[in-house]
matplotlib code that plots the C-alpha trace (Angstrom):
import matplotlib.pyplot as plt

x = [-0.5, -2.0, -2.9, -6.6, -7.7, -8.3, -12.3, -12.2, -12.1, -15.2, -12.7, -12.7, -16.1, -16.9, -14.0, -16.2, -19.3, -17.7, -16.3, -20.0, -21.6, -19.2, -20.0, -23.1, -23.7, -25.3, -28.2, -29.4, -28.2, -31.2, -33.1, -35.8, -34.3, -35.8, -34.2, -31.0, -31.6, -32.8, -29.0, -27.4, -28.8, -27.8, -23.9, -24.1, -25.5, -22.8, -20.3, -21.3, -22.2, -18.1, -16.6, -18.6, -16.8, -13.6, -14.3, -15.1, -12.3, -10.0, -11.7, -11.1]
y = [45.5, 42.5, 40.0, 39.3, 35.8, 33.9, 33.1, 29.3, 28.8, 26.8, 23.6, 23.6, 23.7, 21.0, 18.6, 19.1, 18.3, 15.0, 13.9, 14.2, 12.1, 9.5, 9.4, 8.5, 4.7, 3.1, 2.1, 5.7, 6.8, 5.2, 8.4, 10.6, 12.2, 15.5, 15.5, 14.8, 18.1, 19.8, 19.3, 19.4, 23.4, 24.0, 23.0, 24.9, 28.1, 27.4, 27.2, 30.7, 32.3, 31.1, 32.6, 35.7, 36.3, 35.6, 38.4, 40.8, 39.8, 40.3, 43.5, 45.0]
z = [1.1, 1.7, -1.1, -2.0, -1.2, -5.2, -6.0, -6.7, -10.5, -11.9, -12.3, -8.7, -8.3, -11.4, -9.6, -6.3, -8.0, -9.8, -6.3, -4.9, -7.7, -6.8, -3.4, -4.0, -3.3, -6.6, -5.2, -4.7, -8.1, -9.9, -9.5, -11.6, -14.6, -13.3, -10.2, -12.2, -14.7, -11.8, -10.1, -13.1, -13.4, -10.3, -10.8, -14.0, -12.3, -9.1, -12.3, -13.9, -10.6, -9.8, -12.9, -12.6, -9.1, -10.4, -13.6, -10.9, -8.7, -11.6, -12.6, -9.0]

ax = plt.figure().add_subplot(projection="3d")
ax.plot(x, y, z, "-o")
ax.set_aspect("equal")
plt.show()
């Protein structure tokens, strides 16, 4: 029987977003704070949208 491939757990996705923000050079990081809660939903959607797979992986 073969084994299900593991969703990637929302610290995966949280390190991956911390390794993009310093990738950024610092002169680009002075930026509008609504772009910056605009992104920042996003990554916390990406995070819930992550640990909801991984419920219904575990579920299955």
């Amino acid at each position: 029987m073969p084994r299900k491939k593991p969703a990637p757990s929302a610290n995966v996705v949280s390190i991956a977003a911390a390794r993009l923000a310093r990738s950024i050079p610092k002169e680009e990081k002075e930026c509008d704070p609504f772009d910056v809660m605009e992104t920042m939903i996003e990554m916390y959607y990406v995070t819930l949208n992550t640990q909801l797979n991984i419920l219904r992986t575990e579920r299955k």
